[in-house]
C-alpha positions in Angstrom: -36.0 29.1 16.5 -34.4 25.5 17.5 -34.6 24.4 13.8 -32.3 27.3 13.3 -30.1 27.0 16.1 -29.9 22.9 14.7 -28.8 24.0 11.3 -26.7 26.9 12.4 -24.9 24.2 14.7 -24.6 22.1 12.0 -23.7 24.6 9.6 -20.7 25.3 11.8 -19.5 22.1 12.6 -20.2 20.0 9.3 -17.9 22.4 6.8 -14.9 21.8 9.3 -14.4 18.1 8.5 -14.6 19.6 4.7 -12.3 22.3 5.0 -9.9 20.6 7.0 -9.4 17.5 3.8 -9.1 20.5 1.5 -6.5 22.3 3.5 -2.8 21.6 2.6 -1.3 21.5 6.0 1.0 18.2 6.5 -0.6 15.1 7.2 1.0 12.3 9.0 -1.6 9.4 7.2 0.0 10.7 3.9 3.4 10.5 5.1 3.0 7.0 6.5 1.1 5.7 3.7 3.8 6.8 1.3 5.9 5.2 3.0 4.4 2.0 3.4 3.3 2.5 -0.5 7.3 3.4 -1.4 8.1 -0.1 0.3 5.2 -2.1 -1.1 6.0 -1.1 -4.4 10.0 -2.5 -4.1 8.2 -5.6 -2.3 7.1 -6.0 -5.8 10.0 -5.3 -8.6 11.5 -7.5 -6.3 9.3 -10.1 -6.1 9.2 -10.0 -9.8 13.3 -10.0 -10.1 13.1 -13.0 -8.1 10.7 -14.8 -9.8 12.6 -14.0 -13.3 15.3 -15.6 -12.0 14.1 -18.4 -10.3 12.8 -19.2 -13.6 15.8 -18.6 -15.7 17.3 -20.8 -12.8 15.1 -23.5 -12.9 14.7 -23.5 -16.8 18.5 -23.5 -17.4 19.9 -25.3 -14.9 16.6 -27.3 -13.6 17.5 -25.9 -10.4 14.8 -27.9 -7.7 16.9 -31.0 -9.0 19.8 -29.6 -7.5 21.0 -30.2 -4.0 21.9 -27.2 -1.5 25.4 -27.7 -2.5 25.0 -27.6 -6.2 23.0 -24.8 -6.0 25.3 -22.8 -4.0 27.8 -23.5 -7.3 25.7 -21.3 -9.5 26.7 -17.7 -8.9 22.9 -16.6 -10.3 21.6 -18.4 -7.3 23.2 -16.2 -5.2 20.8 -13.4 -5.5 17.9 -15.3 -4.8 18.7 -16.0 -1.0 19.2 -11.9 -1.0 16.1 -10.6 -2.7 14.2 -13.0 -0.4 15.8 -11.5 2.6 15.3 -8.0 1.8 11.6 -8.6 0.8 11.0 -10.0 4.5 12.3 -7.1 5.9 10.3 -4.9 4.2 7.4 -6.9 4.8 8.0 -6.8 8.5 8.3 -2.9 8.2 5.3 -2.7 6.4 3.5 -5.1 9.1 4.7 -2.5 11.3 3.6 0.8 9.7 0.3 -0.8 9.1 -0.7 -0.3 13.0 0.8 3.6 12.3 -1.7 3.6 9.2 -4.8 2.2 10.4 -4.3 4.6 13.8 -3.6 7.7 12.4 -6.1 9.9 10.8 -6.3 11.7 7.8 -6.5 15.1 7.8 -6.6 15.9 4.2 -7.7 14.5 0.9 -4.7 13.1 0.4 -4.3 11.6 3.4 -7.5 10.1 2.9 -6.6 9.0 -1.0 -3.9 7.4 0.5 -5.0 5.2 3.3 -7.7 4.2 0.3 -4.5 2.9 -1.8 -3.2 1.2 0.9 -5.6 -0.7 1.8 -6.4 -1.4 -2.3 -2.7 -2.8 -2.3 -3.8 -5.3 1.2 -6.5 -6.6 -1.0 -5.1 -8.4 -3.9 -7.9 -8.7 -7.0 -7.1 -12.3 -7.4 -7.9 -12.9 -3.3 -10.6 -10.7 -3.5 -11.9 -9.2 -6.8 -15.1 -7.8 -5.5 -13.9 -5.7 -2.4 -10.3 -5.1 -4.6 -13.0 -3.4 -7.3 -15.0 -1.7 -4.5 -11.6 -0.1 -3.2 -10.6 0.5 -6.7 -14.4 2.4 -7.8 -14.1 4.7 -4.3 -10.9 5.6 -5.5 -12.3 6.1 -9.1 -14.8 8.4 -7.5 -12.8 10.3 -5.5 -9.7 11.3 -7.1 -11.4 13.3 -10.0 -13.0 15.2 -7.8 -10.3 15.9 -5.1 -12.9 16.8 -2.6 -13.6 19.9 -4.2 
């Protein structure tokens, strides 16, 4: 009789953690994580716009031999003081959200799926290839399925 009043307590408590990832009702993880994803992902086109041009810059015009002055004369230097002010402001969002993220809790699979991504993105491969590819396999594992 208490075997079966275990399992029938368990029976009716476990599902609920499983039904509730499956259900589609809104989930404020996923929202901030998108979010914070959306803003990573311009973090990096335009990290990469800057370092294009830094390059053409310093290729071209061989621009760390240049004074402030001189550099200030070349109108493609211009945009480099910009993108690197726009992608500290993000940042410091981000830095923000990231206290939103690790304190809210995911009430569905893709809430879930998405606090994963995050944290794949805060664990660069070439800082950290092994827990970068554990992040990565979980994901792997997961997503197929969709908690089905």
């Amino acid at each position: 009789m208490l075997k079966k009043l275990a399992l029938r307590l368990f029976a009716v408590h476990a599902p609920s953690v499983f039904l509730d990832l499956r259900s589609s009702h809104p989930d404020k993880a996923a929202e901030i994580c998108a979010e914070w994803l959306n803003r990573n992902a311009d973090q990096k086109r335009l990290a990469e716009r800057w370092y294009k041009l830094e390059a053409f810059l310093i290729r071209e015009h061989d621009l760390f031999q240049l004074n402030e002055q001189e550099r200030a004369l070349f109108i493609e230097a211009v945009p480099l003081d910009l993108i690197d002010s726009r992608i500290i402001a993000l940042h410091a969002v981000n830095k923000k959200l990231l206290g939103r993220i690790s304190k809210s809790h995911a009430t569905t699979a893709h809430g879930l799926l998405s606090k994963l991504r995050v944290a794949l993105e805060l664990v660069p491969s070439d800082e950290n290839k092994d827990a970068h590819l554990l992040l990565r396999s979980v994901l792997q594992d997961i997503e197929p399925r969709g908690f089905e």
